[in-house]
Structures are given as structure tokens and as C-alpha cells.
Backbone as ProteinMPNN parsed JSONL, in Angstrom:
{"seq_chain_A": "XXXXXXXXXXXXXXXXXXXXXXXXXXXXXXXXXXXXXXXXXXXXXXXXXXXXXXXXXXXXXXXXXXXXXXXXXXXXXXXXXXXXXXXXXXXXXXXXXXXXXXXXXXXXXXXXXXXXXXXXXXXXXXXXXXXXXXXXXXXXXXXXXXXXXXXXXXXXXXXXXXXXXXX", "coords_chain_A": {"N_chain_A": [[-32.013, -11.409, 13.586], [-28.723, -10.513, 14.166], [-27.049, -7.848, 13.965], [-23.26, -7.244, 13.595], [-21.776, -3.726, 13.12], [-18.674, -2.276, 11.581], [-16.832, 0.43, 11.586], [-13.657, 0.538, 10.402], [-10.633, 1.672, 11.77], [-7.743, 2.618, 13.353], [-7.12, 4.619, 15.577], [-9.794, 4.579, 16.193], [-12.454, 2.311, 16.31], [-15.383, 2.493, 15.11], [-18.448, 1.014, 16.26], [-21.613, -1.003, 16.098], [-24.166, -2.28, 17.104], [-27.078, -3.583, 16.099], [-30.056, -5.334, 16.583], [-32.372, -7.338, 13.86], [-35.161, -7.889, 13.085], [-38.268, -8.903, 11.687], [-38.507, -6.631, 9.692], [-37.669, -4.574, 11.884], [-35.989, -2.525, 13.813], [-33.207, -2.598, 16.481], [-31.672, -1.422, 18.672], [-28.705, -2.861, 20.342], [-26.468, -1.643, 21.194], [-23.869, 1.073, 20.977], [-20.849, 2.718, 20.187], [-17.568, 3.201, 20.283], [-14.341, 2.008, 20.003], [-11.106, 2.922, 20.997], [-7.634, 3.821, 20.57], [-4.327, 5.227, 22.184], [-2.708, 7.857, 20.828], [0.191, 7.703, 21.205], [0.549, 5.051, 21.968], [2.295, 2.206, 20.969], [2.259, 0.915, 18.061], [1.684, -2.075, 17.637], [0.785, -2.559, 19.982], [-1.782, -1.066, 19.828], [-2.968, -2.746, 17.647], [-3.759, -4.851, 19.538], [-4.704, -4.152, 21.27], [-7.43, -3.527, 19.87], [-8.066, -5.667, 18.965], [-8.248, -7.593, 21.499], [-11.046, -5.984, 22.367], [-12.528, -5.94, 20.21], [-13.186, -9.196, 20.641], [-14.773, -9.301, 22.989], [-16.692, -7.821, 22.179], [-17.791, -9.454, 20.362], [-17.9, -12.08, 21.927], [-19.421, -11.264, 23.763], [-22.146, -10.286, 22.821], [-22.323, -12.14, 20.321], [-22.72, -11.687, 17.048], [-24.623, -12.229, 14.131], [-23.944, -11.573, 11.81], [-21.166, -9.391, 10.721], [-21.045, -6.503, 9.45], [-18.651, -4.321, 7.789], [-16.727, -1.697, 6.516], [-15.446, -1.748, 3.204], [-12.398, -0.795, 2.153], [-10.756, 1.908, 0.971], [-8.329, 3.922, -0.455], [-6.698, 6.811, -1.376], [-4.764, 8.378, -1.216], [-3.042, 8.999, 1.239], [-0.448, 6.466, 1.64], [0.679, 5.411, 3.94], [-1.27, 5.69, 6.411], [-3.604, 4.283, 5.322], [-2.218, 1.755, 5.062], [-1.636, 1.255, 7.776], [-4.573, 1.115, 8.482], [-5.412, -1.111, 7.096], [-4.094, -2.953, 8.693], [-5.196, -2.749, 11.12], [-7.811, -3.403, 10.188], [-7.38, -5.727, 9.433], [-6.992, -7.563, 11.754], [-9.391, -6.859, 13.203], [-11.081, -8.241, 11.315], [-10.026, -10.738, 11.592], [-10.703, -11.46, 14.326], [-13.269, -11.511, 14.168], [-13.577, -14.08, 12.298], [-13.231, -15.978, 14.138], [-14.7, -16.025, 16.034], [-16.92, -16.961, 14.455], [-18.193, -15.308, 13.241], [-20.408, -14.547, 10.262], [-19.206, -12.574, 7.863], [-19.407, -9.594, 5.409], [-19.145, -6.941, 3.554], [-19.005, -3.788, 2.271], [-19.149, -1.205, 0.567], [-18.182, 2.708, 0.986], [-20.273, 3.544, -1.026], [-22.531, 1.894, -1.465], [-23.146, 1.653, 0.627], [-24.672, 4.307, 1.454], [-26.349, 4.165, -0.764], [-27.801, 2.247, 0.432], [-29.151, 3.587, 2.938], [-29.764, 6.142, 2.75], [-30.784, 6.417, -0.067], [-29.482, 7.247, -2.401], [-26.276, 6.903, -3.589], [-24.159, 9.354, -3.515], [-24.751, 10.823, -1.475], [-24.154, 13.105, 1.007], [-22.079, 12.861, 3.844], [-23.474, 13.92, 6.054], [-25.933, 13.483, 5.604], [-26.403, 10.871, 5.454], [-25.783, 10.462, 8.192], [-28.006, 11.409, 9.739], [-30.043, 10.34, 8.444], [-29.318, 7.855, 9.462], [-29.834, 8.495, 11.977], [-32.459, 8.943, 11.907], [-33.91, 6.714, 11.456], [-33.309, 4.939, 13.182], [-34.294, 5.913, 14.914], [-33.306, 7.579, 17.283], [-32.645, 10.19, 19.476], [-30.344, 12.205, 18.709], [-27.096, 12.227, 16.28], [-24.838, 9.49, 16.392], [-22.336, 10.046, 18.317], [-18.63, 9.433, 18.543], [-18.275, 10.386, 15.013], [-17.577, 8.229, 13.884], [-19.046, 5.905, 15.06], [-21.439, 6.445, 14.204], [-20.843, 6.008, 11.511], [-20.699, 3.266, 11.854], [-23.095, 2.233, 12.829], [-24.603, 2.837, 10.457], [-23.603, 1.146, 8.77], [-24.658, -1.035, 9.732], [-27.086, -0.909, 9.501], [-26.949, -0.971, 6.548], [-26.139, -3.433, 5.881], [-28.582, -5.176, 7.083], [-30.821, -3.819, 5.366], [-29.963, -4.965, 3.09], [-28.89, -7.45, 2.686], [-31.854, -9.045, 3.144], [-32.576, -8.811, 0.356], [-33.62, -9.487, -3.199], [-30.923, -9.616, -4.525], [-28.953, -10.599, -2.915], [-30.002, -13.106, -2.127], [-29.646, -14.243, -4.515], [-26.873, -14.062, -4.731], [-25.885, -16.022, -2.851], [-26.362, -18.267, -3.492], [-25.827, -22.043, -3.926], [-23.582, -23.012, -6.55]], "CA_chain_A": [[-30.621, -11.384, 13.203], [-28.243, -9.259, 15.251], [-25.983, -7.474, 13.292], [-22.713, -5.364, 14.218], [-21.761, -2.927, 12.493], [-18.002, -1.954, 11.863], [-16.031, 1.289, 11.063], [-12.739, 0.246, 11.258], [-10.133, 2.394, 11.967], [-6.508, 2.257, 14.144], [-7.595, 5.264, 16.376], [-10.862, 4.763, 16.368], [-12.888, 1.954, 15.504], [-16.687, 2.752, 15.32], [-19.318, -0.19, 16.659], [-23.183, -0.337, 16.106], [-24.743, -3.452, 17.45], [-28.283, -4.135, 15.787], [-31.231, -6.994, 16.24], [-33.063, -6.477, 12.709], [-36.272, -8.408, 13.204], [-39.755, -8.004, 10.738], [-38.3, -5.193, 9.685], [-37.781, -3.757, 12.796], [-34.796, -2.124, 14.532], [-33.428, -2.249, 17.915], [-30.222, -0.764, 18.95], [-28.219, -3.247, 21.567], [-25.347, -1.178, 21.308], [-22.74, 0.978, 19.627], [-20.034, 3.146, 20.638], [-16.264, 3.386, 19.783], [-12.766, 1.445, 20.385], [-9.911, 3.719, 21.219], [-6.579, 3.892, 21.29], [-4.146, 6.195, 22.066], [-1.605, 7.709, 19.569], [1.564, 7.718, 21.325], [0.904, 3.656, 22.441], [2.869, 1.61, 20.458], [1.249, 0.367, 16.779], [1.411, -3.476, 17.611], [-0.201, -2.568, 21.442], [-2.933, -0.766, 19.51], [-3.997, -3.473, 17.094], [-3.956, -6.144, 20.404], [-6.176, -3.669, 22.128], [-8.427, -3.637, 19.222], [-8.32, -7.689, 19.131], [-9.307, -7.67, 22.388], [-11.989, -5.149, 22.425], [-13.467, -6.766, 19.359], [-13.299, -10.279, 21.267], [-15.443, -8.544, 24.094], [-17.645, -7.316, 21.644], [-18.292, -10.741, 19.388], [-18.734, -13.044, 22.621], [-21.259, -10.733, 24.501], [-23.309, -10.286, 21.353], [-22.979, -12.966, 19.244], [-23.754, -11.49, 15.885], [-25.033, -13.326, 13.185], [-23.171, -10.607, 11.329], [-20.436, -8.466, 10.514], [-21.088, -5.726, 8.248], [-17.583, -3.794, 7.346], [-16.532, -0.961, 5.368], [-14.237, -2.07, 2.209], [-11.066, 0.178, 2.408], [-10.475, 2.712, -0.527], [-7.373, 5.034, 0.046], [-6.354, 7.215, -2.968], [-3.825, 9.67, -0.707], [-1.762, 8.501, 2.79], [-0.52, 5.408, 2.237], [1.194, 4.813, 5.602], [-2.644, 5.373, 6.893], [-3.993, 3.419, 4.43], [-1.732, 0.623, 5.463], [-2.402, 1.249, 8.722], [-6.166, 1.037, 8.886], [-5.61, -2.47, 6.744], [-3.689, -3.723, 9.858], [-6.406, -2.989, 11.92], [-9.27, -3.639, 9.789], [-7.129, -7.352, 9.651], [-7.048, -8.215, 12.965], [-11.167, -6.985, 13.181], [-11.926, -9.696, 10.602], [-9.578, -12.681, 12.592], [-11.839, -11.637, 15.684], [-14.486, -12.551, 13.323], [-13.6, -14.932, 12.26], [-12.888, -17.085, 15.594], [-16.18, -16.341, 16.229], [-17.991, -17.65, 13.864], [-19.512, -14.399, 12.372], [-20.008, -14.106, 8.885], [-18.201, -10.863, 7.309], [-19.989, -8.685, 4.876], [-18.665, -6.078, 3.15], [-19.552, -2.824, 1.638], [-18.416, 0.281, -0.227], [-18.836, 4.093, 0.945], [-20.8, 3.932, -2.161], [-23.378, 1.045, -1.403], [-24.085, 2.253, 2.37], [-25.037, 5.264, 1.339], [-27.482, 3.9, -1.233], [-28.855, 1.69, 0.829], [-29.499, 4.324, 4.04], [-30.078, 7.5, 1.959], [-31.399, 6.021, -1.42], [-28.735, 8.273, -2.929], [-25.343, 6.947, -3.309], [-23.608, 10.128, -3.852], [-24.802, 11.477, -0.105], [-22.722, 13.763, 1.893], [-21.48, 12.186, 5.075], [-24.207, 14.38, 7.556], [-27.596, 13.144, 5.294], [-26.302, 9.515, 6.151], [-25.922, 10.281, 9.733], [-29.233, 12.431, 10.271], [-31.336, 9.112, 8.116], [-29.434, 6.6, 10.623], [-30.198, 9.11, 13.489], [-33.973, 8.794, 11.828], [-34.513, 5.026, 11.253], [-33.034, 4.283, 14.621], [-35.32, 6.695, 16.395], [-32.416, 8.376, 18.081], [-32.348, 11.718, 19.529], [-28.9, 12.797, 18.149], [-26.536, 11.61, 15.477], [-24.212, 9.348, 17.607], [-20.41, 10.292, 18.53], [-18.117, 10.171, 17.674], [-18.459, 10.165, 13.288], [-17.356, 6.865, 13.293], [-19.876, 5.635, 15.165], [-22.37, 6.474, 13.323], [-20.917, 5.276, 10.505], [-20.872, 1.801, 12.121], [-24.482, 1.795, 12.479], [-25.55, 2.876, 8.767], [-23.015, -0.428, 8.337], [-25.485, -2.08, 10.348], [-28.713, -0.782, 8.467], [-27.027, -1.478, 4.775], [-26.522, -5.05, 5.657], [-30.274, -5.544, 7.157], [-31.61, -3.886, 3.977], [-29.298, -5.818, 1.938], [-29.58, -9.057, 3.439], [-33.354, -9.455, 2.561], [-32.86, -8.527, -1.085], [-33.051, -10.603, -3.73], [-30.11, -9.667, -4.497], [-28.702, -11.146, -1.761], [-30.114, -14.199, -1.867], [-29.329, -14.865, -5.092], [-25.548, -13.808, -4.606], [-25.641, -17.242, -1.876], [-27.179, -19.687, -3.86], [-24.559, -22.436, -5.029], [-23.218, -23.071, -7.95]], "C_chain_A": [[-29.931, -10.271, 13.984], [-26.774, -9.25, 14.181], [-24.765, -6.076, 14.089], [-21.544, -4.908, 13.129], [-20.091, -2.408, 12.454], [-17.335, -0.355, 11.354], [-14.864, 1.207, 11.482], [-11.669, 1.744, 10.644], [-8.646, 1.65, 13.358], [-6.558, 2.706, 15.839], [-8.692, 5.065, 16.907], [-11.457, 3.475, 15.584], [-14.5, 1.985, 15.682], [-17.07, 1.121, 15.229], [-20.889, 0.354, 16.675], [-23.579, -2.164, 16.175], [-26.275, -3.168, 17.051], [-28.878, -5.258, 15.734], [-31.722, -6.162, 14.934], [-34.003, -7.969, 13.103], [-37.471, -8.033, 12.255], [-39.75, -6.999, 10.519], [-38.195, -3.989, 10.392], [-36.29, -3.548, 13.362], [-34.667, -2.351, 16.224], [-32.211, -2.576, 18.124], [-29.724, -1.934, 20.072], [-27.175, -2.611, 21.948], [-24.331, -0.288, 20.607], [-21.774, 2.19, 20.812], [-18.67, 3.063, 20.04], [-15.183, 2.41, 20.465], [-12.415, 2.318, 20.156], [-8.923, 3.42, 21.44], [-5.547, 4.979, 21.38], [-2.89, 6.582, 21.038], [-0.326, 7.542, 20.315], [1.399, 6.057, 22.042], [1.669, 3.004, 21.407], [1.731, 0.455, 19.219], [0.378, -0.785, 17.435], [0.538, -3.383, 19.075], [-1.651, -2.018, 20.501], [-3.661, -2.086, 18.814], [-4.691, -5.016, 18.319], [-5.049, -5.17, 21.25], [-7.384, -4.049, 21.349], [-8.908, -5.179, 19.194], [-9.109, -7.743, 20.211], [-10.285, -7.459, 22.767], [-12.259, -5.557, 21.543], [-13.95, -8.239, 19.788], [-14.594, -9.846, 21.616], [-16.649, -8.247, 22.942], [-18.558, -8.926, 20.815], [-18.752, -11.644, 20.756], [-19.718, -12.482, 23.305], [-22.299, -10.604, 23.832], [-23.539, -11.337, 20.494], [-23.731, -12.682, 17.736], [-23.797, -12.188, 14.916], [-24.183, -13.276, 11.941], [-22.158, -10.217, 11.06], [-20.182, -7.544, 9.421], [-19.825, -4.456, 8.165], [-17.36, -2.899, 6.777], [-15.338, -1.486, 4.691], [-13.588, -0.42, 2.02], [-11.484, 0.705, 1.078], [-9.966, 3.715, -0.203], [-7.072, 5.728, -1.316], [-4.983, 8.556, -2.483], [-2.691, 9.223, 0.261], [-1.819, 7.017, 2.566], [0.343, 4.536, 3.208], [-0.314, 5.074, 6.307], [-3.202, 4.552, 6.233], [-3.396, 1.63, 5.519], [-2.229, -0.086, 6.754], [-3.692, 0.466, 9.577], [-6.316, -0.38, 7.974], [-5.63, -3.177, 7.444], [-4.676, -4.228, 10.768], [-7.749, -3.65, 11.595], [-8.598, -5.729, 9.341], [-7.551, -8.046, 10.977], [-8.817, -8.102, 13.438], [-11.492, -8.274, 12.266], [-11.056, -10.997, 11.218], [-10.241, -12.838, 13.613], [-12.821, -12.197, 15.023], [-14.804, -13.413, 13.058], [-13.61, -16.267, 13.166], [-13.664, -17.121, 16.141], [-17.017, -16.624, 15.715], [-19.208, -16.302, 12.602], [-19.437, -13.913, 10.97], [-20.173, -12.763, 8.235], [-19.321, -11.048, 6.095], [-19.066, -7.334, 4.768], [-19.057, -4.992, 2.041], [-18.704, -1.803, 1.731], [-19.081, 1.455, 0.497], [-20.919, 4.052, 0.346], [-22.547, 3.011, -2.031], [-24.173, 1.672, 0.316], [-24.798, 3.544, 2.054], [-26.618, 5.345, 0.543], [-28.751, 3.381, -0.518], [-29.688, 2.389, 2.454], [-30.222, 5.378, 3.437], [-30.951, 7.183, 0.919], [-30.515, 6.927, -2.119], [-27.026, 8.025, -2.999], [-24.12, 8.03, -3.592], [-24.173, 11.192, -2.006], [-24.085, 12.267, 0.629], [-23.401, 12.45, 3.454], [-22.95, 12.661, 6.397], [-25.511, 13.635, 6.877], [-27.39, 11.707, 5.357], [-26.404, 9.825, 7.42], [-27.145, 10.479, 9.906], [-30.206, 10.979, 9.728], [-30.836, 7.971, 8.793], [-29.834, 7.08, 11.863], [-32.133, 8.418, 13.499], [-34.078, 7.283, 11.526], [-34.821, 4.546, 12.187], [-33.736, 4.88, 15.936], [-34.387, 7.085, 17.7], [-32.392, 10.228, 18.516], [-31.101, 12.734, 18.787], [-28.483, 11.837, 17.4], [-25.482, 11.275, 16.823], [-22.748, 9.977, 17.885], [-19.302, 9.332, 18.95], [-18.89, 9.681, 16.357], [-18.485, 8.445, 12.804], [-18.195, 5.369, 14.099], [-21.279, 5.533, 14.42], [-22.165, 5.892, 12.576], [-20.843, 3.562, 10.456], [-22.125, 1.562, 12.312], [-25.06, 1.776, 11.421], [-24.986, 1.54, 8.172], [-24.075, -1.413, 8.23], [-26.356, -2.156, 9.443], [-28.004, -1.36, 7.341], [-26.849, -2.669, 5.038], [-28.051, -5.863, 6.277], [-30.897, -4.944, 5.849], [-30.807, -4.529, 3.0], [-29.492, -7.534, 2.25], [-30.745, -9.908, 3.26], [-33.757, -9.338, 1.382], [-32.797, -9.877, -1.73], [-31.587, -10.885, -4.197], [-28.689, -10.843, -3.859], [-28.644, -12.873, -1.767], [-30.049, -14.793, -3.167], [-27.258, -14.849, -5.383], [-24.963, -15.537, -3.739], [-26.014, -18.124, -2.193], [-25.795, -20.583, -4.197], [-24.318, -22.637, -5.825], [-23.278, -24.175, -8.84]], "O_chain_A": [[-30.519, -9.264, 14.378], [-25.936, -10.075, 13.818], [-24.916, -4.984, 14.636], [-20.71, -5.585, 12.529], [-19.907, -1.939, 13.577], [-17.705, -0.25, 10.185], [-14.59, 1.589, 12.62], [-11.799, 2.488, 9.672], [-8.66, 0.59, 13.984], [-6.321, 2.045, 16.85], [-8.795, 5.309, 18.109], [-11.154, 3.359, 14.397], [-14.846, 1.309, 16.651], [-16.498, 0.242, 14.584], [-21.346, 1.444, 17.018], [-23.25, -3.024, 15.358], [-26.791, -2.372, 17.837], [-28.474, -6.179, 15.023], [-31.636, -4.945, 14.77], [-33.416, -9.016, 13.376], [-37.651, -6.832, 12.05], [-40.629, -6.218, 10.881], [-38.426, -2.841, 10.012], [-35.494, -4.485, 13.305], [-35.589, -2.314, 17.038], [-31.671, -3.657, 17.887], [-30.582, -1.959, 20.955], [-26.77, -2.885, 23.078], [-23.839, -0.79, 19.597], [-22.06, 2.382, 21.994], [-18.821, 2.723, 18.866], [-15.395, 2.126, 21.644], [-12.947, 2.956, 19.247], [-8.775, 2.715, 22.438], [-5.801, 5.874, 20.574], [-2.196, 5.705, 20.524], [0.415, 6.969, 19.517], [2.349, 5.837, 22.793], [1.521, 3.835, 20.511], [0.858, -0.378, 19.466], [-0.82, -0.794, 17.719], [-0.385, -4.185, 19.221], [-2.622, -2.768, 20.601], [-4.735, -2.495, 19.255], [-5.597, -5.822, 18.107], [-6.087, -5.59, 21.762], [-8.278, -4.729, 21.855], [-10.038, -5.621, 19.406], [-10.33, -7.891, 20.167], [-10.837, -8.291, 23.486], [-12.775, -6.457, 22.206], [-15.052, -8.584, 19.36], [-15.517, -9.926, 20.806], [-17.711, -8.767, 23.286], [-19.758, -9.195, 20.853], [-19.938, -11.973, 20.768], [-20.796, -13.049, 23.487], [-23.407, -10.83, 24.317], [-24.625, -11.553, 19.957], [-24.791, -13.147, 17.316], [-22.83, -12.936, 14.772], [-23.784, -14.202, 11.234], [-21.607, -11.315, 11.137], [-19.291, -7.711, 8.588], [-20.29, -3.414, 8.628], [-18.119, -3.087, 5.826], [-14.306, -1.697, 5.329], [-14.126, 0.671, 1.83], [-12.275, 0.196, 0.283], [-10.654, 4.593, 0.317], [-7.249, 5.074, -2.344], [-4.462, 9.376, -3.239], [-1.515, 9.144, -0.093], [-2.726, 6.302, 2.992], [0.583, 3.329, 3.198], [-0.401, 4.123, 7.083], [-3.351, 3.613, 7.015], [-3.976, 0.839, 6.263], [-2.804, -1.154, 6.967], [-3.822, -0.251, 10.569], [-7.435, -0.878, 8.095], [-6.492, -4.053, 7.509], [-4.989, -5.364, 11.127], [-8.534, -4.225, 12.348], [-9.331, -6.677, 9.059], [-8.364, -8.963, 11.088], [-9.422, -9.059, 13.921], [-12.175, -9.208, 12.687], [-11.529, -12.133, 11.246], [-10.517, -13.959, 14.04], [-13.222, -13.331, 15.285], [-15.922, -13.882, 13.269], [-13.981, -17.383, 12.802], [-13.802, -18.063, 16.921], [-18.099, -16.639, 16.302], [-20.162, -16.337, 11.825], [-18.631, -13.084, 10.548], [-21.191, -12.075, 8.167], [-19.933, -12.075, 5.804], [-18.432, -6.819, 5.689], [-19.418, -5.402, 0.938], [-17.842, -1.516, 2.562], [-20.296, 1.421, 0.694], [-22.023, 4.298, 0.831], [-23.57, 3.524, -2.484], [-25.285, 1.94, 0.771], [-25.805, 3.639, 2.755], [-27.602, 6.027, 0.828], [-29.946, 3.665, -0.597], [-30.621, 1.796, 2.996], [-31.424, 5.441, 3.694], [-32.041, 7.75, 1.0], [-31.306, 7.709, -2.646], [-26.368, 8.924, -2.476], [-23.049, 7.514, -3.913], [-23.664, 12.285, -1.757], [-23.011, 11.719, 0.879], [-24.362, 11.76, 3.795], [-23.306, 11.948, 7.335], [-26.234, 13.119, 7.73], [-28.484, 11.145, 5.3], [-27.412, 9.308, 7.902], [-27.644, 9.458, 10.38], [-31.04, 10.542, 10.52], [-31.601, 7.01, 8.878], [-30.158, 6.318, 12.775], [-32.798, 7.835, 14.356], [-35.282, 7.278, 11.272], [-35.856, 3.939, 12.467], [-33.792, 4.63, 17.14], [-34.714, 6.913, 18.874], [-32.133, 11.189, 17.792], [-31.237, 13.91, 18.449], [-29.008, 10.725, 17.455], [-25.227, 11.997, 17.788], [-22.371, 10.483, 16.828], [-19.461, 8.492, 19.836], [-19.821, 8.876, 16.379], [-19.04, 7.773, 11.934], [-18.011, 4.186, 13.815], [-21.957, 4.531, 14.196], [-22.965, 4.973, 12.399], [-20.899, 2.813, 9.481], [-22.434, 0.443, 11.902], [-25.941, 0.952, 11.176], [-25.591, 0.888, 7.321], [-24.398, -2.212, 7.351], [-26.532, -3.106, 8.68], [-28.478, -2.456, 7.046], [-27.551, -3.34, 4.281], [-28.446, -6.964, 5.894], [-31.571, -5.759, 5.219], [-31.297, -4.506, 1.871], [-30.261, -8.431, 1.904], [-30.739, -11.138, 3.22], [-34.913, -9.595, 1.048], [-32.305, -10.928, -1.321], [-31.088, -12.008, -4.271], [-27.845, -11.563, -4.394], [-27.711, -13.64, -1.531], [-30.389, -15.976, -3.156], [-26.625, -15.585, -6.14], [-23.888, -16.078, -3.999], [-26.14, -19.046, -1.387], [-24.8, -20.022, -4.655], [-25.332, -22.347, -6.46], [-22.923, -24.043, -10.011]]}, "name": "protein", "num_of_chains": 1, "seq": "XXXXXXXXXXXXXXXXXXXXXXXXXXXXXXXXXXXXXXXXXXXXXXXXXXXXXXXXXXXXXXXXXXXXXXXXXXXXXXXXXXXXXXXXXXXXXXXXXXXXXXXXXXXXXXXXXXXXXXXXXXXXXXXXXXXXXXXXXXXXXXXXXXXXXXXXXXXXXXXXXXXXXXX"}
């Protein structure tokens, strides 16, 4: 299964491309979308379109594991990072890859065993799973790979597979 991994964002949207195989890892990719702040909103979210395109047809993931929004302070960022984190799931969708979605609160459990984690003992146990020398960069990178991992350990639960049965 090749999963990728999102942290979305306006500025920044973190990427973590994973195969998850017999319980095995293996990085194809991750890195960041950028844009810059003084471009114009609607140019940013068409960069991001595009640069998510680029990302879904060279990979093909089976995937798309997401973070679900939860703002409680700015909501002109808030709004924002909806915009963007819209137009990431219509790329998705036009490709065929089925979305997944998770809480802070659930990634954390399922990387750490601890959903109450600070932010660095998630990075440092996706640095260690993934057999990486360093936690990646930027932040929001990283946090697009622990994406990755909580939907390969979630994915194989029963959980999981009884969440998809029909009705």
C-alpha cells in the first residue's frame, strides 16, 4: 500500500510518501509545498492544486491520510488552511485516492502510544520507525509522515476493518 501523508497548510503544506508492506516501511518521499506570502491567496491555493496533482500522478497512493482541522483562536487562518486543505482533498479526489482522516489526538496515539505527546516525542518516534537520521524539515513535514504511519497502523486494525464493512 503506498500511502501519502498530508499536513495541510496555505504556507506550507507538509508531504510524506510511504509503501507500508508486511509491516514494513519504506520512505518514497516527503518534503514540503510552498508558497510565498505576499503571492496572491487564490495563486497560492492553484499552486498547491498543482503541486498536489504532481504529487498524486507520480505516486499513485492507495491513500491519503490528512489531518482533521481544529482551530479554537485565528479564524481568518483557520479559514484559510480549510481553503487549502479543500482544494488538497479535490486533488484527491480526481485521483482516485481514498481520504482518511485523523485527529492531532489519534496520530499521536497511534505513533507514540500516548495521545497526549508533545509535538518533538512524535517527531523523534517517526524519525525512529523510519530509520532516519534526523527529524525531517521543515515541522510540517514530519508531521506528514507520522500521518503516514497512523494510517498504516490504523488500516490493519480491526478497527478499521470493521468501520468498512457494509451495512
Amino acid at each position: 500500500m503506498i500511502i501519502l501523508g498530508i499536513d495541510p497548510g496555505y504556507a506550507i503544506v507538509g508531504y510524506g510518501v510511504l509503501e507500508y508492506q508486511n509491516n514494513r516501511f519504506r520512505i518514497l518521499d516527503f518534503g514540503a509545498i510552498t508558497t510565498p506570502a505576499e503571492m496572491e491567496f487564490s495563486l497560492r491555493l492553484k499552486s498547491i492544486y498543482g503541486d498536489m496533482c504532481f504529487l498524486l500522478d507520480k505516486y499513485h497512493p492507495d491513500a491519503m491520510s490528512i489531518e482533521k482541522l481544529f482551530f479554537n483562536t485565528n479564524q481568518k487562518t483557520a479559514i484559510d488552511v480549510a481553503e487549502a486543505r479543500g482544494v488538497i482533498l479535490l486533488a484527491a479526489q480526481q485521483y482516485n485516492a481514498e481520504i482518511f482522516e485523523y485527529t492531532p489526538l489519534q496520530v499521536k496515539q497511534s505513533v507514540v502510544g500516548y495521545g497526549r505527546a508533545e509535538k518533538k516525542q512524535v517527531q523523534e518516534m517517526t524519525k525512529s520507525i523510519l530509520g532516519l537520521n534526523r527529524v525531517p524539515k521543515p515541522d510540517d513535514t514530519a508531521d506528514a509522515l507520522a500521518l503516514a504511519l497512523c494510517h498504516a497502523h490504523c488500516s490493519g486494525s480491526l478497527f478499521s476493518a470493521i468501520k468498512q464493512l457494509p451495512n
